[in-house]
C-alpha positions as CSV (number, residue, x, y, z in Angstrom):
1,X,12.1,9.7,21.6
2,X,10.3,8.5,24.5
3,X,7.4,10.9,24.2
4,X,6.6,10.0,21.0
5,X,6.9,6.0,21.3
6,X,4.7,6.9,24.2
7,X,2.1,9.1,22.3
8,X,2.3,5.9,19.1
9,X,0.9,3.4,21.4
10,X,-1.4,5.3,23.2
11,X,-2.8,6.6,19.7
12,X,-2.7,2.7,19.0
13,X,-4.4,1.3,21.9
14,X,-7.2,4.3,21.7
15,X,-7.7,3.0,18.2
16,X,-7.8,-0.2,18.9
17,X,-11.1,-0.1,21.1
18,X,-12.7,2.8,18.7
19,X,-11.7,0.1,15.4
20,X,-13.5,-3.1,17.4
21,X,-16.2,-1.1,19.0
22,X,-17.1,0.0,15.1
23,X,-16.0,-3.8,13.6
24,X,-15.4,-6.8,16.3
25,X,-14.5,-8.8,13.5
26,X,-11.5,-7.2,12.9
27,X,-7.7,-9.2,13.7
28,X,-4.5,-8.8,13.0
29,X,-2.5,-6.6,10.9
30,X,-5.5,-4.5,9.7
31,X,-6.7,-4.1,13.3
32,X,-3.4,-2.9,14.0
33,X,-3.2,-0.6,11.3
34,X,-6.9,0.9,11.3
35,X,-6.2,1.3,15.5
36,X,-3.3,3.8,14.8
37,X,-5.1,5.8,12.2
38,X,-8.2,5.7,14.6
39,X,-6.1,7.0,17.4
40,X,-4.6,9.4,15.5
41,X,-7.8,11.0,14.3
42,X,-9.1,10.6,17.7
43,X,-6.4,12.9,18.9
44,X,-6.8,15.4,16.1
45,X,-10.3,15.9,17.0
46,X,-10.4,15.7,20.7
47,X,-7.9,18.8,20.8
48,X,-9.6,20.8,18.2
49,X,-13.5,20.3,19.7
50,X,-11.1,21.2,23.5
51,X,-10.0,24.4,21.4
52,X,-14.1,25.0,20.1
53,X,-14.9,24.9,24.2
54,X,-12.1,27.5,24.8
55,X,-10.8,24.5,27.2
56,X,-7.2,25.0,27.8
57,X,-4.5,22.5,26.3
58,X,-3.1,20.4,29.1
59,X,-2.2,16.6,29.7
60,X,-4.8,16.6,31.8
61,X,-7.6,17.6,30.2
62,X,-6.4,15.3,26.8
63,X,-6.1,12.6,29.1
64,X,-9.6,13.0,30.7
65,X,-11.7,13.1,27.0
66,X,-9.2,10.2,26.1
67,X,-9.8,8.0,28.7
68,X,-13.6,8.9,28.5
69,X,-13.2,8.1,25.1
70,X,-11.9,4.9,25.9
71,X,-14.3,3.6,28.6
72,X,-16.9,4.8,26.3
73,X,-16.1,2.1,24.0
74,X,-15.2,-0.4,26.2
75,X,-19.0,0.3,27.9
76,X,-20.4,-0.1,24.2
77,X,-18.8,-3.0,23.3
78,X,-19.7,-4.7,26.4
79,X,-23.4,-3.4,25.8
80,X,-23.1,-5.5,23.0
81,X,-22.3,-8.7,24.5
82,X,-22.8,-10.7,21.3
83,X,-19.8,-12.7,20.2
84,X,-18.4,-12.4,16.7
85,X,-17.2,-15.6,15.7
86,X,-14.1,-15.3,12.9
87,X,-15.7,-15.7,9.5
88,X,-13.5,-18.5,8.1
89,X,-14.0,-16.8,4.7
90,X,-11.6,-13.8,5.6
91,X,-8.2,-15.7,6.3
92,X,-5.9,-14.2,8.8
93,X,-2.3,-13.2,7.0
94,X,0.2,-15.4,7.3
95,X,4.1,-14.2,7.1
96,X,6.4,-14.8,4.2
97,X,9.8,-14.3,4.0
98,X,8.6,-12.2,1.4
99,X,7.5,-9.7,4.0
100,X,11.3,-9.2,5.3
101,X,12.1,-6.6,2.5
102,X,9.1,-4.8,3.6
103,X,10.4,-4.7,7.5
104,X,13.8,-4.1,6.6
105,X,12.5,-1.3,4.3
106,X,10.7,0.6,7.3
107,X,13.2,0.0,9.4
108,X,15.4,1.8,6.5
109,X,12.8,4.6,6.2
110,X,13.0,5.0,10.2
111,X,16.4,5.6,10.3
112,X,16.1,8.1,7.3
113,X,13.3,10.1,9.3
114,X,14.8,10.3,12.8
115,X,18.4,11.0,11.4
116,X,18.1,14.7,12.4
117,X,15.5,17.1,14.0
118,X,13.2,17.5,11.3
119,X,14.5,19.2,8.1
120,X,11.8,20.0,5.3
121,X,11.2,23.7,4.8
122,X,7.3,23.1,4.8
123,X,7.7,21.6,8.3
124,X,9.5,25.1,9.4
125,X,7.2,26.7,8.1
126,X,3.4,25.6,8.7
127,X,2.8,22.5,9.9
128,X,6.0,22.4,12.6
129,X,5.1,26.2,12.7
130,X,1.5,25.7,13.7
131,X,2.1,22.7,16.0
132,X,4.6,25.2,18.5
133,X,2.2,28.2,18.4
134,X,-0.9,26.3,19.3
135,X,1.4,24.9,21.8
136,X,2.3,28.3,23.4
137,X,-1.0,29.4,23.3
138,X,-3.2,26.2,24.9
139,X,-5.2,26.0,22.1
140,X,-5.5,27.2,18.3
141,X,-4.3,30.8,18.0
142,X,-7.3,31.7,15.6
143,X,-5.0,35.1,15.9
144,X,-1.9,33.9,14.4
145,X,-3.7,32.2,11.9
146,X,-5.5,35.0,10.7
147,X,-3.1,37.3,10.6
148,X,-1.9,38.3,6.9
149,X,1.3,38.4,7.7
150,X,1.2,34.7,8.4
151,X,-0.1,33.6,4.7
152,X,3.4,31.6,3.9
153,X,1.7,29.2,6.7
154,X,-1.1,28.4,4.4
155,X,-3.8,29.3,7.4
156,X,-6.6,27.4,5.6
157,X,-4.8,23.9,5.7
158,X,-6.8,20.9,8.0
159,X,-4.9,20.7,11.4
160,X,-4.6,17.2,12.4
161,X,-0.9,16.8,11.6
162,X,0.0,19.6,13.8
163,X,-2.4,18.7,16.3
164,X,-0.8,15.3,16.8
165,X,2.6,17.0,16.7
166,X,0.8,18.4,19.9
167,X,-0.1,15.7,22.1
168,X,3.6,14.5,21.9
169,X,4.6,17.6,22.8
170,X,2.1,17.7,25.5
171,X,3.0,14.5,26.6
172,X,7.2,15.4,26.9
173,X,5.9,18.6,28.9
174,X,7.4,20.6,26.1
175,X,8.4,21.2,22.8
176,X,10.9,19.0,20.8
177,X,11.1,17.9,17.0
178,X,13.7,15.7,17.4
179,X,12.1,12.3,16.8
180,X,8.6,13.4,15.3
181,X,9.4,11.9,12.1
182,X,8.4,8.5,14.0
183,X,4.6,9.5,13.2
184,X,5.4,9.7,9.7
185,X,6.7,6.3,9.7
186,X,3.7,5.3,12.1
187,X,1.5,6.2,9.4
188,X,3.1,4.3,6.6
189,X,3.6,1.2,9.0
190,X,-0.3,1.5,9.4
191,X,-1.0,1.9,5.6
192,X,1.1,-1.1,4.7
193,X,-0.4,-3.1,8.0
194,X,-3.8,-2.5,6.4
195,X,-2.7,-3.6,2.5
196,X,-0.9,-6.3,3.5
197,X,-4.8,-7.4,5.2
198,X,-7.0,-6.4,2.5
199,X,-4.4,-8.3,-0.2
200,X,-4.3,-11.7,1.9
201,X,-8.1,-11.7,1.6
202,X,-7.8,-11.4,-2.1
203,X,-5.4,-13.7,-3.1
204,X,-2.6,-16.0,-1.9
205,X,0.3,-15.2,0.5
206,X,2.7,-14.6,-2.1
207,X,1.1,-12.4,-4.2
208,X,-0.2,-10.4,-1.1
209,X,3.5,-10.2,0.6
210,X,4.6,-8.8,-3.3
211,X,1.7,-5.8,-3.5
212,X,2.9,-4.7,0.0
213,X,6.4,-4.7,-1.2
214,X,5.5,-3.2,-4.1
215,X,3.8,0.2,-2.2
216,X,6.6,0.0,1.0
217,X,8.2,3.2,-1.5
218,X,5.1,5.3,-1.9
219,X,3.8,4.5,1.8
220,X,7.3,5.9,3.1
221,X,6.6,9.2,2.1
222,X,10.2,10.9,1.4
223,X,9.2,13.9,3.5
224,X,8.3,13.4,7.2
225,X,7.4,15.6,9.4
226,X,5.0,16.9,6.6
227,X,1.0,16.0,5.6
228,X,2.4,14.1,2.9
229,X,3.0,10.6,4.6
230,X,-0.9,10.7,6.9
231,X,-3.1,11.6,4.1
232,X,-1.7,9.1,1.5
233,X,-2.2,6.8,5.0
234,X,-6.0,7.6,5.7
235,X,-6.4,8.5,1.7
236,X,-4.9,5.3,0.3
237,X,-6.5,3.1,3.2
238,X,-10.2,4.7,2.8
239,X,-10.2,4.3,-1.2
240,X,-9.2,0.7,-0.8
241,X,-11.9,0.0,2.4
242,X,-14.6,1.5,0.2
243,X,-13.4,-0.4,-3.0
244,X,-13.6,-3.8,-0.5
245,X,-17.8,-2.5,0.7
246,X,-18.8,-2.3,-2.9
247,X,-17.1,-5.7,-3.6
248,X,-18.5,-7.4,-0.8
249,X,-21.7,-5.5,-0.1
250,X,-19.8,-5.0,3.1
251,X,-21.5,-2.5,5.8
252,X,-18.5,-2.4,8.5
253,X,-16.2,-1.3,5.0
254,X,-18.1,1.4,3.9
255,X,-17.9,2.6,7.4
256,X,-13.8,2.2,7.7
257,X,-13.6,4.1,4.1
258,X,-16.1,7.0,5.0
259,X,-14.3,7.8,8.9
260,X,-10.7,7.0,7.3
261,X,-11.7,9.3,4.0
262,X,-12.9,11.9,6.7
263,X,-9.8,12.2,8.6
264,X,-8.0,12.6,4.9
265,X,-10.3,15.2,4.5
266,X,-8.5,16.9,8.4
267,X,-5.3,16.2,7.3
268,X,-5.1,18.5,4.0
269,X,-6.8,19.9,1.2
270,X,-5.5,17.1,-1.1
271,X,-7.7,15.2,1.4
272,X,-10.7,17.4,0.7
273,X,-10.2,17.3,-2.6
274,X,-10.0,13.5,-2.6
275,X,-13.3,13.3,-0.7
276,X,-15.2,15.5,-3.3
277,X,-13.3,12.8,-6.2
278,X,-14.7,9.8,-4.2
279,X,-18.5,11.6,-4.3
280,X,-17.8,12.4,-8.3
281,X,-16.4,8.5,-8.4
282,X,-19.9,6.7,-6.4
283,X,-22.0,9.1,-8.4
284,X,-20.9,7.8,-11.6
285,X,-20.7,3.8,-10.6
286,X,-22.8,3.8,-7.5
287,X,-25.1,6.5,-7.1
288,X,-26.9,5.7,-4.2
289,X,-24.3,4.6,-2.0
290,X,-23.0,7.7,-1.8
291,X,-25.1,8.6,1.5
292,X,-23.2,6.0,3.5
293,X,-20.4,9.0,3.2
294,X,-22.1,10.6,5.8
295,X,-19.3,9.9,8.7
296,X,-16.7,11.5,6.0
297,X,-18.9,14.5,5.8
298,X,-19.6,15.0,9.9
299,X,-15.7,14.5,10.2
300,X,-14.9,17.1,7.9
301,X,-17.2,19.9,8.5
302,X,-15.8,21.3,11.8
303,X,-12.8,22.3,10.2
304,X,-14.8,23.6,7.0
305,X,-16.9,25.6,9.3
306,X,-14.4,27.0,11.0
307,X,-12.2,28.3,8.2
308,X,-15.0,30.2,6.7
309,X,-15.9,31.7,9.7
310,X,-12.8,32.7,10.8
311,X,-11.8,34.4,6.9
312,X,-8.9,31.9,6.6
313,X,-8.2,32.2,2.5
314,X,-6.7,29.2,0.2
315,X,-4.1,30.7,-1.9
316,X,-5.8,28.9,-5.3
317,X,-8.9,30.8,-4.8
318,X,-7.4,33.8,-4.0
319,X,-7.6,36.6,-6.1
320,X,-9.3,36.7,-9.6
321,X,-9.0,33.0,-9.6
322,X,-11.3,33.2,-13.0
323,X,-9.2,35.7,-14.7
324,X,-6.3,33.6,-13.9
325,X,-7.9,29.9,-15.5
326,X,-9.1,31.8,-18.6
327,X,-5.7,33.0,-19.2
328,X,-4.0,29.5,-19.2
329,X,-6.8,27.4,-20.6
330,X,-5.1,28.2,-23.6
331,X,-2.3,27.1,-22.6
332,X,-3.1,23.4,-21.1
333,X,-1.9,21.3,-23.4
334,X,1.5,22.8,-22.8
335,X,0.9,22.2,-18.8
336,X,-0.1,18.7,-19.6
337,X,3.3,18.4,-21.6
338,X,5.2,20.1,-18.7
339,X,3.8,17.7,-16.4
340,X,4.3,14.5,-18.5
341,X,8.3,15.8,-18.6
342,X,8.6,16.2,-15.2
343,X,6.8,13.2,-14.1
344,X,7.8,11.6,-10.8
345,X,9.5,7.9,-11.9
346,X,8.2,7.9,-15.7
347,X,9.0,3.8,-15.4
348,X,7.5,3.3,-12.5
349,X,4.0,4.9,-14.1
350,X,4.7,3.1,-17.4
351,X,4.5,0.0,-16.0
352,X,0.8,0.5,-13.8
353,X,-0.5,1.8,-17.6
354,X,0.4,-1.4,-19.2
355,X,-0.5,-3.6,-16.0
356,X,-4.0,-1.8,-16.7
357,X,-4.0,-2.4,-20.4
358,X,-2.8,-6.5,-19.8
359,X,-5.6,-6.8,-17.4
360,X,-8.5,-8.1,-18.6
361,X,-11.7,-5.5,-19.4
362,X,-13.7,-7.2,-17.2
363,X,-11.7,-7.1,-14.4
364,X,-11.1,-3.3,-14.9
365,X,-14.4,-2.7,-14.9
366,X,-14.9,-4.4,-11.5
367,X,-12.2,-1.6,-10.5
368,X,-13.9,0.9,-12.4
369,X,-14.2,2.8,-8.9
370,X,-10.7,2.9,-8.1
371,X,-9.7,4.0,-11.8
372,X,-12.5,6.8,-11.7
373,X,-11.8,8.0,-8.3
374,X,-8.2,8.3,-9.2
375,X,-8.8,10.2,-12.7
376,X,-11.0,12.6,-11.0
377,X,-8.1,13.6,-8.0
378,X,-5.9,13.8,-11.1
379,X,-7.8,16.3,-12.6
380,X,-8.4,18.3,-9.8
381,X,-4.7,18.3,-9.5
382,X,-4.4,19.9,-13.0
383,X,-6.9,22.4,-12.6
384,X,-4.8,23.9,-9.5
385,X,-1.5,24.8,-11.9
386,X,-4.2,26.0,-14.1
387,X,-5.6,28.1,-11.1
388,X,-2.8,28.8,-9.7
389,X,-1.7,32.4,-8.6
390,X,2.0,31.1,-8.4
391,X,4.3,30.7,-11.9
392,X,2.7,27.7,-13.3
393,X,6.4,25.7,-14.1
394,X,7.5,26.9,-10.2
395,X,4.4,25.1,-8.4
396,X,4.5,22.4,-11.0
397,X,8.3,21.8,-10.0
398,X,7.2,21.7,-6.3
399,X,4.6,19.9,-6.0
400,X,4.2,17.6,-8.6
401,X,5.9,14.8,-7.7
402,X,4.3,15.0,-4.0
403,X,0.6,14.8,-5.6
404,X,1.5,12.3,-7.8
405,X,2.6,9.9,-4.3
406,X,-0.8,11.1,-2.9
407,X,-2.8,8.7,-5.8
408,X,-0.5,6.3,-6.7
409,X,-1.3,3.5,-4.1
410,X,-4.9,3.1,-4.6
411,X,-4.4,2.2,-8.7
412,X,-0.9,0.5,-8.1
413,X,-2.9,-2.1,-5.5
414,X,-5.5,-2.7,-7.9
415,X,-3.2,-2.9,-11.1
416,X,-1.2,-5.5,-9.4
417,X,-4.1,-7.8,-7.8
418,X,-5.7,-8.0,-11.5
419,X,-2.8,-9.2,-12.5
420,X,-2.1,-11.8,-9.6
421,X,-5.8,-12.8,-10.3
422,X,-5.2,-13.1,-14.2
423,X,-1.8,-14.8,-13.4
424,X,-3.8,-17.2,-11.0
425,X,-6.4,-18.0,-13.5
426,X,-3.8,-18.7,-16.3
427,X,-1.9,-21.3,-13.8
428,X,-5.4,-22.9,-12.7
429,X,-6.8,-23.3,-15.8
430,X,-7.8,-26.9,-17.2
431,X,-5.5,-28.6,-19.7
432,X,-7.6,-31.4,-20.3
433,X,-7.0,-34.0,-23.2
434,X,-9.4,-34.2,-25.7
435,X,-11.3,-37.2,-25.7
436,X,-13.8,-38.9,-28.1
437,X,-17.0,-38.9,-27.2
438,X,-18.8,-42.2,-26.6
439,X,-22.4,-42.7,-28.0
């Protein structure tokens, strides 16, 4: 346990000079939670550009580009010398006893993911799987993952959960998945650190406390030691920083959404698939912002790169991919059907489509970005069972209720602050006696 309390706050205090190096603005609970993320990209890409150099994985060496890291943006803030004064618009959260369900609830989920050595098969068998043979072998093993007899361990899927699996190992001197399902509930602690911040400077204390509680469930991914639980963390987080830069014309936002959307992007396809959804999104409401997803881009193309040049297949390509969509196009009202019938927690998704319908139009078109971003990752989710080389009902049965967790927090955050706003505007309003007017 030790190494990987050890590896959480050094991914934390890494973070936390990268997130006010990029925004000195930043306090409190969001600082806290964008500093973990930060640090846990940070580590993801420090050991794969060490593995590009050929540069042999040891503490070391990690510890060398990390503390360079570090100085570097202790150096540039300093550079900066200008002091950033707290803009008395954004108020700092304040606690609630509202947020004690919320703590007992990780506290719950922490428990749940350290009650055994890591269980889920998926962990066995690629992302555990990859983190103890890159392990053995200093680096990647571009060998192992090329190797067709190794295509259970989907070869073509973004490595920074196994990478960070890595540095704790790296950090124990050796290999041990014992208490590794802390990161996953790092991650969710960081997602909800970060909501709980954006929903304070939105609304009231209350209301902000209740749309925290309200995603404690889908941040606390029910399978750790998968991708599941970091890329609805940097997903959910960069969908709801971009949201906040097109609200507030923010700079420092759309620069939190584009590196956190990036680092989605390095954690699994769903990620890449999610970055393309954000593009299709800005396109449709924002065209020209779109280009200040450059950092989401330079994040992401290393890995990209390197899968293509090293032949590394994704299994919904594979094959006569065509063949197989023109075969079930026929079929996708039945899919759809499937899908409705086997939908994670029906009520829980009954209640965000009548949220959305009770909000007013004008308020969902404000959110219109959210709603499109979230209808195009849908999609793209549909299209794979249609693509899929797998039987259709099997992959549907696996996986469905997973991707369904990857989208939900984005639309349930924004459901549930239209109505805290609508609520707020139906308390506030003026009930002011009619008078006669005097002539």
């Amino acid at each position: 346990m030790t190494a990987v309390v050890v590896a959480i706050l050094s991914m934390t205090v890494l973070g936390l000079a990268i997130a006010l190096t990029l925004d000195p603005r930043l306090r409190g609970p969001m600082l806290l939670g964008l500093a973990f993320l930060y640090g846990s990209g940070s580590v993801f890409f420090t050991l794969l550009v060490l593995s590009i150099l050929h540069v042999h994985w040891t503490i070391v060496t990690i510890t060398i580009v990390l503390v360079a890291g570090l100085l570097g943006c202790v150096v540039a803030r300093w550079r900066k010398n200008t002091p950033q004064p707290r803009n008395p618009a954004t108020p700092q959260p304040r606690f609630h006893w509202l947020d004690i369900p919320t703590l007992v609830s990780m506290i719950g989920f922490a428990l749940f993911a350290t009650a055994a050595p890591l269980w889920e098969w998926d962990f066995w068998a690629i992302w555990g799987l990859k983190a103890r043979q890159f392990l053995d072998a200093g680096g990647i093993d571009w060998r192992f993952l090329e190797s067709p007899w190794n295509s259970f361990a989907h070869p073509d899927y973004p490595l920074l959960v196994p990478l960070n699996f890595d540095f704790v190992a790296l950090l124990s001197g050796g290999w041990s998945d014992r208490y590794l399902g802390l990161l996953s509930v790092a991650w969710a602690v960081a997602l909800l650190l970060i909501v709980r911040g954006l929903a304070a400077e939105e609304s009231s204390t209350v209301p902000a406390a209740l749309i925290t509680l309200t995603i404690t469930g889908l941040a606390a991914s029910r399978y750790p030691g998968l991708a599941e639980g970091p890329v609805i963390a940097f997903g959910a987080a960069s969908v709801l920083f971009i949201r906040r830069a097109m609200q507030r014309n923010d700079a420092r936002s759309w620069l939190h959404g584009a590196i956190l959307l990036g680092f989605a992007a390095s954690t699994k396809n769903e990620g890449i698939a999610l970055l393309v959804s954000v593009v299709v999104a800005l396109l449709i409401v924002r065209t020209r912002e779109v280009l200040r997803l450059w950092p989401a881009f330079a994040i992401a193309a290393p890995w990209l790169i390197l899968r293509a040049t090293h032949y590394l297949p994704t299994d919904i390509a594979s094959g006569s991919a065509l063949s197989r969509v023109m075969y079930r196009l026929p079929y996708t009202g039945e899919i759809l059907i499937y899908l409705a019938r086997h939908l994670y927690e029906p009520w829980f998704w009954a209640s965000i489509l009548v949220g959305l319908l009770i909000a007013p139009s004008a308020e969902r078109r404000r959110e219109m970005f959210v709603l499109l971003a979230t209808a195009v990752q849908l999609s793209f989710y549909v299209a794979s069972y249609i693509a899929t080389p797998h039987n259709a009902r099997w992959h549907v049965a696996t996986s469905w209720p997973r991707l369904t967790d990857q989208i939900a927090i984005p639309i349930t955050y924004v459901v549930f602050m239209m109505l805290a706003k609508y609520a707020a505007a139906v308390k506030d309003a003026p009930h002011v006696e009619a008078r006669p007017v005097l002539t």
